[in-house]
N, C-alpha and C positions, 0 to 999 in steps of 0.2 A: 792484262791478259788473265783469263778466266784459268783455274788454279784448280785441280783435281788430282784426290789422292786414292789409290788404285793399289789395294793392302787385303789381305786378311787377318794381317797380324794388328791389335789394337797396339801394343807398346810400339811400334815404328810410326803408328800416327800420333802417338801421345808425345812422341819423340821429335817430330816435324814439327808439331806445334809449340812446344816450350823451348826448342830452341829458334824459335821465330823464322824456319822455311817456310811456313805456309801460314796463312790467316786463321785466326781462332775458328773461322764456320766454316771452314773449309767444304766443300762435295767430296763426300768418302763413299768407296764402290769396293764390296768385296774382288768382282769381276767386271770387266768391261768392253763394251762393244766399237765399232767404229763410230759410228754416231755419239757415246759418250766421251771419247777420247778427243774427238778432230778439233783442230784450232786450241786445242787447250796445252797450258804448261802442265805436262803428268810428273807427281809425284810416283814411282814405284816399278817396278819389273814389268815388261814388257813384253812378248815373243815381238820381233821384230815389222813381221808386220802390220800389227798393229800400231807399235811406236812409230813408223815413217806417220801417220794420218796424225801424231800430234805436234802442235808447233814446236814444243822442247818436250822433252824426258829428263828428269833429275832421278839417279838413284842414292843409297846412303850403302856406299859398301861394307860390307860386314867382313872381318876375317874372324870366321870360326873356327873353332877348333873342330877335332870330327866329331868329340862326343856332343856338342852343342847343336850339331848340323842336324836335321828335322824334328828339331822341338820348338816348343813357342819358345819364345825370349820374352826376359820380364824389359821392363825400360833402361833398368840398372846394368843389363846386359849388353843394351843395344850402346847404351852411351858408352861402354866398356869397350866391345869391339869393333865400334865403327869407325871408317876412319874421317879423319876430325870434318872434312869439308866437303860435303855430298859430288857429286859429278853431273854434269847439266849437256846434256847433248842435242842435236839437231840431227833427226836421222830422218833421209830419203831414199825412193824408192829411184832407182835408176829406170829408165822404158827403152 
């Protein structure tokens, strides 16, 4: 399954990559549409709607503290407060 990471932040992509969640050439998307997400495994935040149209969603949660919460994070930070084993979800749309 085709593998897209969906970040603004570059250390959580540097981050998915050296620790082997996603493939070195991974497809990176500051933003993203319906059409880039659908049938794919997303690396990254979601509003929900969007995440139902992709096959899987993996996040890497982070527990910040407050003064860390709307600043970038360097990588040293992310490996710092993530916690150790990403989350990988299947979300649909009920009709």
């Amino acid at each position: 399954m085709k593998q897209l990471v969906v970040t603004r932040h570059p250390a959580l992509l540097e981050y998915l990559k050296v620790n082997g969640y996603v493939v070195k050439d991974v497809e990176h998307l500051n933003h993203a549409t319906v059409e880039d997400v659908e049938g794919k495994h997303v690396f990254g935040i979601l509003p929900l709607w969007l995440a139902c149209k992709c096959a899987k969603l993996t996040e890497v949660q982070l527990r910040l503290p407050p003064e860390k919460r709307g600043k970038e994070l360097s990588l040293k930070d992310i490996e710092f407060h993530a916690i150790k084993q990403p989350k990988t979800y299947i979300i649909r749309e009920v009709k």
